[in-house]
N, C-alpha and C positions, 0 to 999 in steps of 0.2 A: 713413598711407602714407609710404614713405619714398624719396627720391631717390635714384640711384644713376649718380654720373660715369662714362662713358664713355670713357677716355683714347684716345690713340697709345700701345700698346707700343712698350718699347725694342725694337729690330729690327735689331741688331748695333752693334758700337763704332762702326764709320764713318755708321751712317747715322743722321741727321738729323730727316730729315723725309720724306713722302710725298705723294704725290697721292692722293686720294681719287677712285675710279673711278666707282664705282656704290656705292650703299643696296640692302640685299639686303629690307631691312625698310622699311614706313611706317609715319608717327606713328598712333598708335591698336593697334598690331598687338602681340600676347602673344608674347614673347621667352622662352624658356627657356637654363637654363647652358650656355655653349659653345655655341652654337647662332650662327651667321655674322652678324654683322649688316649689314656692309659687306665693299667689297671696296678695297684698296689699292695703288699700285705705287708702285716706289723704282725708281731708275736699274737693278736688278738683276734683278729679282723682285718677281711678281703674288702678291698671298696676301690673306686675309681677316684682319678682325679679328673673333673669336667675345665673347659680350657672357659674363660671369662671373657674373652670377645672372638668378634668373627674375621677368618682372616683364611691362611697357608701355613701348612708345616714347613718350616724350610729346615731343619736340624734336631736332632734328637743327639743329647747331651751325656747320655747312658746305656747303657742295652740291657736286655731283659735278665735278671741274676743281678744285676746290679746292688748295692747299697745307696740309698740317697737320703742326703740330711735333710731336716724339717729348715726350709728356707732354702736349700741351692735350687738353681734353675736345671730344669728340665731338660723344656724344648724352646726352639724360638719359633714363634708365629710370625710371619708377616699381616701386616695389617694396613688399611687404606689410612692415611693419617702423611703427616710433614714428612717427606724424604731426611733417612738421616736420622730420624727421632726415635731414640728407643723408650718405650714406655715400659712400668713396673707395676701392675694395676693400676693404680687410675690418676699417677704421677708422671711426669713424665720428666727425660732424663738430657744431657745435649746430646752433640753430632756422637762424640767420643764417649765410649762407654768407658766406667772409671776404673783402675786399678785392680779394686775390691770384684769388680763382676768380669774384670777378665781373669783375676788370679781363680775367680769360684769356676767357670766355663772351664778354663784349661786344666782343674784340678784332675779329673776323671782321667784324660789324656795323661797329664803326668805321671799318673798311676800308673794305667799301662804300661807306660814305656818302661816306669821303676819294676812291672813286676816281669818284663821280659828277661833281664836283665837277671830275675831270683831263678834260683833253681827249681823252687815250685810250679807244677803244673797241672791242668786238667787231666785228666785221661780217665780211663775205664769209663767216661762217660758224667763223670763226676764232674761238675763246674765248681771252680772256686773264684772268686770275685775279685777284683785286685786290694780291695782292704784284706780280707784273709790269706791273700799273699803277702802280703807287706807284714802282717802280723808275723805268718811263719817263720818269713826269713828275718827278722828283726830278735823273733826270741830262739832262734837257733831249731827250730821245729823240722824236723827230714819231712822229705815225701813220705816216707814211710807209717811215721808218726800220723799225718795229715790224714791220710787214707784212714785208719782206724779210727778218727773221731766221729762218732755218731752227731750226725747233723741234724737240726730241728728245723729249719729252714724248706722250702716248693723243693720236695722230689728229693729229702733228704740232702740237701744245701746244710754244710755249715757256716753259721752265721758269725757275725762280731759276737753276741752273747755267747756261743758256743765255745768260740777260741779264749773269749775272758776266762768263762769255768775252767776251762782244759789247763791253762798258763797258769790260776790260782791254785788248780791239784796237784801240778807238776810240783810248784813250787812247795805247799803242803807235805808233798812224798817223800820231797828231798830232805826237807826238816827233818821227817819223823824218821828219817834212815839214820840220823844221827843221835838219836833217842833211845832211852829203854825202849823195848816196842810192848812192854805188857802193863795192862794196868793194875790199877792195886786190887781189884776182887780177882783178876788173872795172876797177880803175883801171888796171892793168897792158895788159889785151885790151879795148879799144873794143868790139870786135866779140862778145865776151859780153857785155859793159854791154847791147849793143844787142840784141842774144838775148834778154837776160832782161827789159829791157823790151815787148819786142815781145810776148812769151809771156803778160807778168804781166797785161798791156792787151787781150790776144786774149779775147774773149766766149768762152763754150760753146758749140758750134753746138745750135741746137735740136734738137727728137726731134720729128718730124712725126707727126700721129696720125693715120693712114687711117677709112675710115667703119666699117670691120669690125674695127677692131679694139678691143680690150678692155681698160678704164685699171681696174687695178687696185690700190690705194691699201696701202702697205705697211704691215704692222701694227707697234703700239709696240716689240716685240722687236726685227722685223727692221730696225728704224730706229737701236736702239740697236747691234746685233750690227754694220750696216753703218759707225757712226760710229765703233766699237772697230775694227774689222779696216784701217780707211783708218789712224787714228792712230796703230796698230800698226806697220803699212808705211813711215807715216812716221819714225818712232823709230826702232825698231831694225834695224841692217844683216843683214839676213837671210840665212843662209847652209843649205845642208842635206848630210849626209850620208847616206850612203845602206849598207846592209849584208845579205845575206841569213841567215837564219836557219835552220838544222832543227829542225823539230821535232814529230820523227815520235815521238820519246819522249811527250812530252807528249801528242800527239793519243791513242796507242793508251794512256795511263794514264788520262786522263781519260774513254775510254772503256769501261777497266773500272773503275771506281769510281764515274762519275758514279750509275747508278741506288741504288748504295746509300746516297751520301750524300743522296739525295733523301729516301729512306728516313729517314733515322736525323736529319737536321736541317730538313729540309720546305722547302729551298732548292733551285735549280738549279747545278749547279756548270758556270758556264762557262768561257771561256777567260780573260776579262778579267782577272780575282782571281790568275792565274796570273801574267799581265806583270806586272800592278800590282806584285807583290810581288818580281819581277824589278826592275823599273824602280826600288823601295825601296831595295833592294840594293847594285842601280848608285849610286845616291845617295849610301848612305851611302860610299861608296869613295871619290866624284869630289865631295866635297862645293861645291865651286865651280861645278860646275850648279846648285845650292841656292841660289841668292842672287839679287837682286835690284838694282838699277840705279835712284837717286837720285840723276839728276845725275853730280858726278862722284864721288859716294860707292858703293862696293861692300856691300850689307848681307849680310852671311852669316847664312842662317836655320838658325836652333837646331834647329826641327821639322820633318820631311820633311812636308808634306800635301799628297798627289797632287788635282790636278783632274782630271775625267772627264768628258770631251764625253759628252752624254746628251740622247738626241732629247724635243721638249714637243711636244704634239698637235697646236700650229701646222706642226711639221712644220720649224722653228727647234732651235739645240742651243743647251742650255747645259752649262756647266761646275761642277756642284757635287762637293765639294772632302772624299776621305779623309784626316780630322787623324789625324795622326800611324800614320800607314799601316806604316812602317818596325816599328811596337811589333806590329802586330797578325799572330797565322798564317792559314794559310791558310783556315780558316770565319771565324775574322771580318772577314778578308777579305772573301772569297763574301757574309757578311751584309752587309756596308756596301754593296757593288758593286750589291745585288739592290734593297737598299732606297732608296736615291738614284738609282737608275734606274725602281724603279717609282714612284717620288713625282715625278719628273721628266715622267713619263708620264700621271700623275692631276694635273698642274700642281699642286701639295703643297706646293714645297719653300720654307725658310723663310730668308729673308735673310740669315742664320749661317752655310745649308747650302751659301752659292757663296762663300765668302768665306775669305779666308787659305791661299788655292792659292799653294805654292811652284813646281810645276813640272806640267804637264798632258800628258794621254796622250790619244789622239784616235784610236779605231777607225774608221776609213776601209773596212777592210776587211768593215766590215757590211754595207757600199753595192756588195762587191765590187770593190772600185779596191785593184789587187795595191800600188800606193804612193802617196804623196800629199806636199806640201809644204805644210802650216800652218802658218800665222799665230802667232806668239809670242801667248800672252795677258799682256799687260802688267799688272805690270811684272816678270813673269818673265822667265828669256833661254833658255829653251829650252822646246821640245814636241816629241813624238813621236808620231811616226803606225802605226797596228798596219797593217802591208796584208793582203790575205785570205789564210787559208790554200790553201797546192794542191797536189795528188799532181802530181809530176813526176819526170823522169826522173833518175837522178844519179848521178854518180861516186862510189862507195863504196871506202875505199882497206880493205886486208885485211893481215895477214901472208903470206897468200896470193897478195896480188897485188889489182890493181883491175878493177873490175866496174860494169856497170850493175843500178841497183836502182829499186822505185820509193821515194819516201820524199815527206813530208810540209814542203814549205817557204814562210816567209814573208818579205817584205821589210819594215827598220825603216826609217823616213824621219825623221830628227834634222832640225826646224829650229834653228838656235839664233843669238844675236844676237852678232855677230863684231865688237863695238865692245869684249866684255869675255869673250866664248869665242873660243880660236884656233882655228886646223884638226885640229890634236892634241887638246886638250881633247873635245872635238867628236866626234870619232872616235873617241876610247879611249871615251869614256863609252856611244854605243851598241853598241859593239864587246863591251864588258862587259855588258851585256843581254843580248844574244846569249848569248855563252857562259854566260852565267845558265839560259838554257833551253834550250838544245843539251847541258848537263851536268845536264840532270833527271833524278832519281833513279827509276825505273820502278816500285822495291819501296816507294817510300815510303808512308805512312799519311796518310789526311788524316781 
């Protein structure tokens, strides 16, 4: 029989490492290829990891709360194959497994042991992980302390990101306690000094909880979506325009062609794949919505990759991302649009799939809200909102003369971050959407 590692995939450039959620499998249990064995999350995105041959669990190398690096082993499989032989994917290894893969197996174990040993503990229910022990007791952090940190992590878990910020603010605090603490428009106005400390020192008033009413505990997404939307507000100066649209064109073409494209590509042709490729457009025009904000660096990106707010079963949205949207016509389009909306919806989609969004597009108008103002997703400087379509009444200008008609209109809602977009930029850019789709071609082919 032969052994067979269980790593972390890689799971995109940025990410690192994972939590380990839940074992989909126990030891003793027959595993087949591709078959889930666990389940995973990163700051992003929930996804599993599927095992790569068929075999037995014999060992599980973590437990669930866990941290695991992109590359340590898991679990071990046994597998039918050379007595003795431990294999690595599709390498294989001798009798004696090396230095490097017993010091990585025993790592987890060592941990342990180091964090029994710290005076950090679980309790009230709260799990802490033997990396966030180790952290604690290394930067001199009480239980006390520990307790108070708001965790972003499954069920309010604090993570390694979380202990990072906490250790860089402690260390920030301490600086500024040996500082003037006012600044020079507060050295100037007492009376802000005195504001802003009164403010900084004021508690949160508490949330009273009645006998009937019902506490119900925010899940891992909407913990991180609410800790992105705050940091977002605080970053960037939010500003939005606003523009309406016709587009009676497009309603009445995608109404004669949609049943045939169902036909002939087994796709649904919505409206989405319509803007998206508008919004491409506008892009490539105003390329200074395309960029990015590092400080006081401007990065202008090479490739347009639209993000798409896309509802998860939680009834949460997330943002997974058409690369390079601008290259593709309108069915692969439609394919990309269909397929990362329905993977979004089967909770599918894979740490890649949210990732290297230059600029996002957010239908509002699903929920029926004619307009909306969103939230930048950082560290882009703009988003736009689709509001719903509606038959309305409208001034029709003619050679003839002007008339009432009915025709089909929607409103665009531009947020965008006015530290590095002006009011012009802003405005020309969803101005040019618009005319993108108000200038739809009725005879075209898709």
């Amino acid at each position: 029989m032969a052994k067979f590692e269980l790593k972390l995939p890689k799971m995109g450039e940025s990410v690192a490492e994972a939590t380990l959620t839940n074992w989909l499998k126990e030891i003793g249990d027959t595993i087949e290829a591709d078959e889930p064995v666990l389940e995973i999350a990163t700051d992003k995105v929930d996804s599993e990891v599927p095992s790569e041959v068929d075999g037995i669990l014999v060992e599980k190398l973590f437990n669930a709360d866990d941290i695991v690096q992109v590359g340590q082993t898991i679990a071990i499989i046994e597998t039918d194959g050379d007595d003795g032989a431990t294999t690595e994917g599709s390498s294989q290894h001798t009798e004696t497994p090396s230095k490097e893969v017993l010091k990585e197996v025993a790592a987890p174990v060592t941990a342990s042991k180091e964090t029994e040993k710290s005076t950090i503990t679980s309790n009230d229910g709260r799990f802490y992980s033997p990396l966030v022990k180790n952290m604690a007791s290394e930067e001199g952090i009480s239980q006390s302390e520990l307790d108070a940190i708001s965790g972003t992590g499954k069920d309010g878990r604090v993570t390694k990101n979380d202990m990072v910020a906490y250790i860089e603010s402690r260390g920030n605090a301490s600086q500024q306690s040996n500082k003037q603490p006012a600044t020079a428009i507060e050295a100037k106005n007492p009376a802000i000094a005195s504001a802003s400390a009164a403010n900084a020192s004021k508690p949160k008033a508490p949330v009273s909880v009645n006998g009937g009413d019902e506490i119900i505990e925010m899940t891992r997404m909407g913990k991180l979506i609410a800790h992105h939307m705050v940091e977002s507000v605080s970053t960037s100066a939010h500003v939005q325009s606003f523009i309406e649209a016709d587009v009676t064109n497009i309603w009445n073409w995608r109404k004669k062609n949609k049943d045939g494209f169902m036909k002939r590509e087994g796709e649904n042709l919505t409206f989405t794949p319509i803007f998206m490729e508008a919004v491409a457009k506008a892009l490539k025009d105003f390329p200074m919505m395309n960029i990015a904000l590092d400080g006081d660096r401007i990065i202008k990106r090479k490739n347009i990759n639209l993000g798409m707010a896309a509802a998860l079963p939680d009834g949460n949205l997330i943002v997974p991302v058409i690369k390079n949207a601008d290259q593709l016509n309108l069915v692969g389009m439609s394919k990309a649009v269909n397929d990362l909306a329905s993977r979004a919806r089967d909770n599918k989609l894979k740490p890649d799939d949210i990732q290297g969004g230059t600029y996002t597009v957010t239908n509002v108008g699903t929920f029926g809200s004619i307009m909306g103002t969103p939230i930048i997703n950082q560290p882009q400087v703009g988003i736009l909102a689709l509001g719903a379509i509606r038959k309305v009444p409208a001034v029709i200008e003619t050679p003839e003369g002007d008339f009432i008609g009915i025709r089909y209109k929607m409103f665009l809602s531009h947020s965008y971050d006015h530290r590095v977009v002006n009011g012009a930029l802003g405005g020309q850019f969803v101005k040019q959407v618009a005319d993108y789709l108000e200038a739809w071609d009725v005879n075209r082919e898709v």
